[in-house]
C-alpha positions in Angstrom: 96.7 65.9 119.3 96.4 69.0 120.8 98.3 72.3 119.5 100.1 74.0 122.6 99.5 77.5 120.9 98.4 79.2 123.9 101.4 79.2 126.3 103.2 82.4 125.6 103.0 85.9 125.0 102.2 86.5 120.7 102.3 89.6 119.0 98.9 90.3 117.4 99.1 91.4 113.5 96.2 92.5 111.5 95.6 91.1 108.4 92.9 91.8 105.4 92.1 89.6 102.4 91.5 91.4 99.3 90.9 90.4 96.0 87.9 89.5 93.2 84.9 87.8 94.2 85.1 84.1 93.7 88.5 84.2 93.8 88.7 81.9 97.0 88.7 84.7 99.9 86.3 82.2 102.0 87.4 79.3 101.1 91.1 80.3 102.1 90.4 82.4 105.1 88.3 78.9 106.4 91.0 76.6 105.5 93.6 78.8 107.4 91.0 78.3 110.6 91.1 74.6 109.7 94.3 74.2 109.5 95.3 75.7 112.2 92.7 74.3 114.9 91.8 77.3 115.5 88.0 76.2 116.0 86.7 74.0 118.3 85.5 70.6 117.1 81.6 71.2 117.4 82.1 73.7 115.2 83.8 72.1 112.4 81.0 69.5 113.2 78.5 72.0 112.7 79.7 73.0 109.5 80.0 69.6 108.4 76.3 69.0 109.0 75.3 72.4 107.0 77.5 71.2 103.8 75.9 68.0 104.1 72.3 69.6 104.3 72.8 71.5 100.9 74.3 68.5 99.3 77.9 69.7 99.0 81.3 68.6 100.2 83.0 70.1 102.9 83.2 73.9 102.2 86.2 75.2 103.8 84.4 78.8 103.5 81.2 78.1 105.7 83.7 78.3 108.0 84.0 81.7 108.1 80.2 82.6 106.3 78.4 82.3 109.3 75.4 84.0 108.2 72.5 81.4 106.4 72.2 84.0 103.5 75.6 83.9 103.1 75.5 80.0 103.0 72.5 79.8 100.3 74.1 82.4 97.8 78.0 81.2 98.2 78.8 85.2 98.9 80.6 87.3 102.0 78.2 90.0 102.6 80.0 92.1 105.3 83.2 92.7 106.5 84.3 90.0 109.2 87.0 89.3 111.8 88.4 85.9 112.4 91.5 84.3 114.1 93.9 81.6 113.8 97.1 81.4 115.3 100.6 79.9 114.4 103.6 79.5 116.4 105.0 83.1 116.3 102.0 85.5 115.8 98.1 85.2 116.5 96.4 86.9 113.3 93.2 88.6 113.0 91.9 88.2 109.6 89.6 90.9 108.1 88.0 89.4 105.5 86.8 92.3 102.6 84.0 91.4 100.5 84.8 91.4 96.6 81.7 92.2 95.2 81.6 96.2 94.1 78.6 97.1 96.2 80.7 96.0 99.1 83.7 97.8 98.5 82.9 100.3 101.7 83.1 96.9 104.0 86.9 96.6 101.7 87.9 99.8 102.7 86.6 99.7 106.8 88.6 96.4 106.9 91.6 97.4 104.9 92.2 100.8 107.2 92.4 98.4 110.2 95.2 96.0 108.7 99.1 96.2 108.4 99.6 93.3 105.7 97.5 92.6 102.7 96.7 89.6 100.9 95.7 89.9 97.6 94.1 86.8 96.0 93.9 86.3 92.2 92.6 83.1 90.6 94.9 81.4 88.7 92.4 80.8 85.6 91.5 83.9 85.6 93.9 86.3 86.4 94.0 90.3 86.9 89.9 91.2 87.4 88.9 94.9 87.5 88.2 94.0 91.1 91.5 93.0 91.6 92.8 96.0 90.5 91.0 98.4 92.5 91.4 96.5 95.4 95.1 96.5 95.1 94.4 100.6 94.1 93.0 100.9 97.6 95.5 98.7 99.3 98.1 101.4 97.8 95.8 104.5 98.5 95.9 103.5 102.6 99.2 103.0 102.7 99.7 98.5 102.9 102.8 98.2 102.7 103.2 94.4 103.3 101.7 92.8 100.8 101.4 88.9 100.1 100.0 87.6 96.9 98.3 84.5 96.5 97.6 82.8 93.1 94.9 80.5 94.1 92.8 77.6 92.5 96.2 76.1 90.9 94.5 72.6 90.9 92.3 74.4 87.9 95.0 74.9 85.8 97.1 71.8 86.7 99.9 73.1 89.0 101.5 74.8 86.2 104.8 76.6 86.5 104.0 78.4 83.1 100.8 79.8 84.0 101.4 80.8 87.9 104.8 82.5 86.4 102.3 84.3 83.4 99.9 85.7 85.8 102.7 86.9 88.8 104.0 88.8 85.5 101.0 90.6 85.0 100.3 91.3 88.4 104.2 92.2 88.8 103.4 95.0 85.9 100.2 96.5 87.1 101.6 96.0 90.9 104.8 98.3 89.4 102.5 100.8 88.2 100.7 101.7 91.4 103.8 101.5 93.1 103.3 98.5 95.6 105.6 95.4 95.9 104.4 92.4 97.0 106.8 90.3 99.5 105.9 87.1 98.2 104.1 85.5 95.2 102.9 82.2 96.3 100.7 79.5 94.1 98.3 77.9 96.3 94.9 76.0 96.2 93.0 77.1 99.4 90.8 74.2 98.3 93.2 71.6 99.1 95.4 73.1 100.8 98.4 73.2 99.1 101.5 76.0 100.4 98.6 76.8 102.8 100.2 75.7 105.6 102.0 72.5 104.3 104.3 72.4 101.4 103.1 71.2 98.0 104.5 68.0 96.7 102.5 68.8 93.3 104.0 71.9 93.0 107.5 71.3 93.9 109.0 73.7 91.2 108.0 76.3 93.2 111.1 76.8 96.3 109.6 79.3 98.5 107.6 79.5 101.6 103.9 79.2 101.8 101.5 81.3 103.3 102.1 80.7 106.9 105.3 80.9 106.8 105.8 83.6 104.5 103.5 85.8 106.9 105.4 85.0 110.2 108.7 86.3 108.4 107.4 89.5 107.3 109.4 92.3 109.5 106.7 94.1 110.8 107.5 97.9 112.3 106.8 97.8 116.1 103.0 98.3 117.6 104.5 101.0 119.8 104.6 104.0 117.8 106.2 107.1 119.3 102.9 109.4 118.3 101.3 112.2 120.3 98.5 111.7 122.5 94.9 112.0 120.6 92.1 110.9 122.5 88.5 111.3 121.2 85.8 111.5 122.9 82.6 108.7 122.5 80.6 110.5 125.2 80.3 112.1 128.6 78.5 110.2 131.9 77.6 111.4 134.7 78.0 109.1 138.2 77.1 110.1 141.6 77.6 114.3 140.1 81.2 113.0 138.4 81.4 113.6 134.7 83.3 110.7 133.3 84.3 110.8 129.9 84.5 107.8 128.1 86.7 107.7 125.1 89.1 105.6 122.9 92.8 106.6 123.3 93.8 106.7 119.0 97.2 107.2 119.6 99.8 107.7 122.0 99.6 107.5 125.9 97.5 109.0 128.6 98.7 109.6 132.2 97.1 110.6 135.2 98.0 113.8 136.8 99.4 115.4 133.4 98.3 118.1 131.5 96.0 118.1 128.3 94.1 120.4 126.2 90.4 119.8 125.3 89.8 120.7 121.3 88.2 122.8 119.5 87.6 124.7 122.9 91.7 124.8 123.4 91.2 124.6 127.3 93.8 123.1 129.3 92.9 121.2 132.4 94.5 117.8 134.1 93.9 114.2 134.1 92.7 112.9 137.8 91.6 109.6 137.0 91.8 107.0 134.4 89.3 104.0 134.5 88.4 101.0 132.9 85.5 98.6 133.9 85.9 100.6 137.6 89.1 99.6 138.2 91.6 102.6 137.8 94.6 102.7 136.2 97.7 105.0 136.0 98.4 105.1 132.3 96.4 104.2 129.0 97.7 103.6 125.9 96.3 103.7 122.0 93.7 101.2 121.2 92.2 101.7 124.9 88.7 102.1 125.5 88.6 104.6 128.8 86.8 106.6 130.6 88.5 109.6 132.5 87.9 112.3 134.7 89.4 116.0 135.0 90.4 118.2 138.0 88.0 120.6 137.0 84.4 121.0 135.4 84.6 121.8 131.8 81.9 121.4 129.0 83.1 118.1 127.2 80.8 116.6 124.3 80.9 113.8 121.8 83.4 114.3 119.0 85.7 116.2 121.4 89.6 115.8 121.4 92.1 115.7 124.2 95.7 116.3 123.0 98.7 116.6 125.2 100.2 120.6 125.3 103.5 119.3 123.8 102.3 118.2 120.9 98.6 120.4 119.7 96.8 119.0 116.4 96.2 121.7 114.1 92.0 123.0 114.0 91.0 122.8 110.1 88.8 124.4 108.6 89.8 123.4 105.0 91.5 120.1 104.1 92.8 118.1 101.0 91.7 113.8 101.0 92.2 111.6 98.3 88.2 110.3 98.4 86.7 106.4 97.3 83.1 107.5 96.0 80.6 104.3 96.5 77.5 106.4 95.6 75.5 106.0 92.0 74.4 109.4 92.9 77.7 111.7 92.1 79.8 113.8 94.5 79.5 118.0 92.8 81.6 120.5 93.6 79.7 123.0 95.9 77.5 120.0 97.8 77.2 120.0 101.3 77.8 116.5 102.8 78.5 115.2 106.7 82.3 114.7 107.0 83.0 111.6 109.6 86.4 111.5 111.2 86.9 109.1 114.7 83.9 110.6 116.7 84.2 114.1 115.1 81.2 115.0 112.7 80.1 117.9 110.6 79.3 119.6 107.6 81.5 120.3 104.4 81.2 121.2 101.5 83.3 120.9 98.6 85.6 123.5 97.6 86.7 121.7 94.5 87.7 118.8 92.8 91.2 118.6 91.6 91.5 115.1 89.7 89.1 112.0 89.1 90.5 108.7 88.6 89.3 105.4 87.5 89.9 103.2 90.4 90.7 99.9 88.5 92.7 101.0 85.3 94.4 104.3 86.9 93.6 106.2 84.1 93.0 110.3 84.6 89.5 110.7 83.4 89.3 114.7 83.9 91.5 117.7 86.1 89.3 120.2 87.6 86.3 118.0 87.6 83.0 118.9 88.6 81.5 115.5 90.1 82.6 112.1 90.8 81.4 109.1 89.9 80.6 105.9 91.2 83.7 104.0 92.0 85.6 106.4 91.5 88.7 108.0 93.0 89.2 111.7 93.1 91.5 114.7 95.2 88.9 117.0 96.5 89.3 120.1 98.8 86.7 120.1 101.9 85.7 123.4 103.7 84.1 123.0 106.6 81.2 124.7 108.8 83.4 124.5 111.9 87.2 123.2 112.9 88.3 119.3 112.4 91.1 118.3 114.8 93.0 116.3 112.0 96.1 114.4 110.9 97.3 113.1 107.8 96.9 109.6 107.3 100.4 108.6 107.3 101.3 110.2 110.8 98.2 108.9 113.0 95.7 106.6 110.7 92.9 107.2 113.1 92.5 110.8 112.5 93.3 110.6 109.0 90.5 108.6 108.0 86.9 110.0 107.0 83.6 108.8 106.1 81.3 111.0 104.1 77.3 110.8 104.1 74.9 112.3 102.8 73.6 115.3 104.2 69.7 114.0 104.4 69.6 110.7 104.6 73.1 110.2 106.7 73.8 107.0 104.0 77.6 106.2 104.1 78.6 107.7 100.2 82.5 107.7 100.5 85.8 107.2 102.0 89.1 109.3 102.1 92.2 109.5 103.7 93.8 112.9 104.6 96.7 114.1 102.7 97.8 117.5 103.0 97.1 119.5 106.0 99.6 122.2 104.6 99.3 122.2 100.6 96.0 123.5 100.2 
């Protein structure tokens, strides 16, 4: 029987997975798929044939580990995107790799979502992992959270033990100030308050995980934000420069007025295009290219901002920073600062607080390096003006990534948060 999913018009809502590894990320994410028919049969087939091949039962998480290292050592290497759809919503499921060297793929997946779900293993509860990932959730701002106590067939569908571990969660949850929506027991294995009730645990009365997603109230995908629009780079067709960009927020209209940053010249929109075709409007999440009434230099890392609403060129800014380096972040070290297509160099001015990222305790104030998995305020000067936003006005320009200066090896992740208290 065939699911008629397809016949109208969805909102899309992104979703990430969080939680410790072997905690049943995979193994939920692919019975979600399953469940759902959201694969086609030859591949369910294939999968079938691969758990065969390593003598194993049907994994419900080679679904979604599509990569034959990833099969052999039962593991999510990298941060992956997968779909399923229900009746209401289609969701796109980042799944975040729990393993600590991986926590960079946690981070570029969780700054894409609006809901978390956090999964915790019912035997054995609150992990460090778990922790920090539900730290970071909180850092970037999550506010819809789902928890998911999962392998409940270990631990014999008990009421005592689901209600022990939702306390502790509850009280570290409390501490970090997130809320979770719903607390649901589930075994992804089996599929119970997946997407069908659970007769085995029918102490518990509230929804499960399909249907406790599709009622979370989700704040409208058209945000009333100003226009930022950063360029990817600049073609040149038949002596027209076209500049090809991604619209991060707000709209862009032909024949209006915008202002090219850091250069802070003004010029108009003639054309919008995509694939060709041209268009009279654009809107965020658009990939585009443009074109502008008159020449101008335009490079890579650019912004166009409309005149009613101008960023604000920084030279010096203030970002709560994930450090996923074993060598240490100093005070005084130059590094390459990453923000949309922007990049250049910085150097820290100082660092104001280091945290430990899974217990929350305050290790030192005034610090003089940061450590590996470690959280930390730090103060950035830079060589030259960022066109930035803090992260809880326009995400996209309140995000960084910082490298290392020789090698240009990914070292951390921030978020802007003061542009003014610095």
């Amino acid at each position: 029987m065939e699911l008629n999913l397809f016949r109208r018009e969805k909102e899309n809502i992104n979703i990430v997975i969080v939680g410790h590894v072997d905690h049943g990320k995979s193994t939920l994410i692919g019975r979600l798929i399953f469940d759902t028919r959201s694969l086609p049969d030859e591949k369910i087939e294939e999968v079938k044939k691969i758990s065969r091949d390593l003598g194993q039962r049907f994994e419900f998480a080679f679904l979604l580990d599509q990569l034959q290292e990833e099969r052999e050592n039962y593991m999510t290497i990298d941060t992956t995107q997968v779909f399923f759809q229900t009746r209401k919503r289609r969701y796109v499921i980042i799944d975040a790799p729990g393993h600590a060297e991986f926590i960079k793929n946690m981070i570029t997946g969780a700054t894409q979502a609006e809901v978390a779900v956090l999964i915790v293993d019912a035997k054995e509860g609150l992990k460090e992992q778990t922790k920090r990932h539900a730290y970071l959730v909180s850092m970037l701002n999550l506010e819809k959270l789902v928890v998911v106590i999962n392998k409940m067939d270990l631990v014999n569908f008990s009421q005592g033990i689901f209600n022990q571990v939702k306390g502790e969660l509850t009280q570290f949850l409390n501490h970090i100030k997130l809320s979770a929506s719903y607390f649901i027991p589930i075994s992804a294995k089996n599929g119970d308050n997946v997407l069908r009730r659970s007769r085995r645990m029918a102490w518990y009365r509230g929804p499960t995980l399909l249907k406790a997603l599709d009622s979370l109230a989700l704040e409208s995908q058209e945000k009333d934000r100003p226009l930022r629009f950063s360029v990817q780079d600049v073609y040149t067709i038949d002596g027209e420069k076209i500049i090809v960009g991604r619209v991060e927020s707000g709209v862009i209209k032909r024949g209006e007025s915008v202002f090219l940053f850091p250069a802070l010249k003004e010029k108009e929109v003639k054309s919008i295009r995509v694939f060709n075709q041209y268009k009279e409007t654009a809107k965020e999440g658009e990939n585009i290219g443009i074109t502008l009434n008159e020449p101008v230099f335009v490079q890579r890392g650019n912004i166009i901002c409309q005149g009613k609403n101008l960023p604000k060129l920084m030279y010096k800014f203030n970002s709560s920073v994930f450090w996923m380096s074993s060598e240490p972040l100093r005070v005084k070290q130059k590094v390459i600062v990453r923000c949309a297509t922007q990049e250049l160099v910085s150097y820290v001015e100082r660092i104001e607080k280091r945290i430990n990222s899974s217990s929350l305790e305050v290790l030192e104030d005034k610090a003089e390096q940061i450590n590996l998995n470690e959280v930390a305020q730090v103060t950035f000067k830079n060589d030259a003006p960022l066109v930035l936003e803090e992260f809880h006005f326009i995400e996209e320009l309140g995000r960084i990534v910082i490298e290392d200066k020789s090698t240009g090896n990914i070292q951390g992740a921030g978020i802007v948060k003061f542009l003014d208290k610095i």
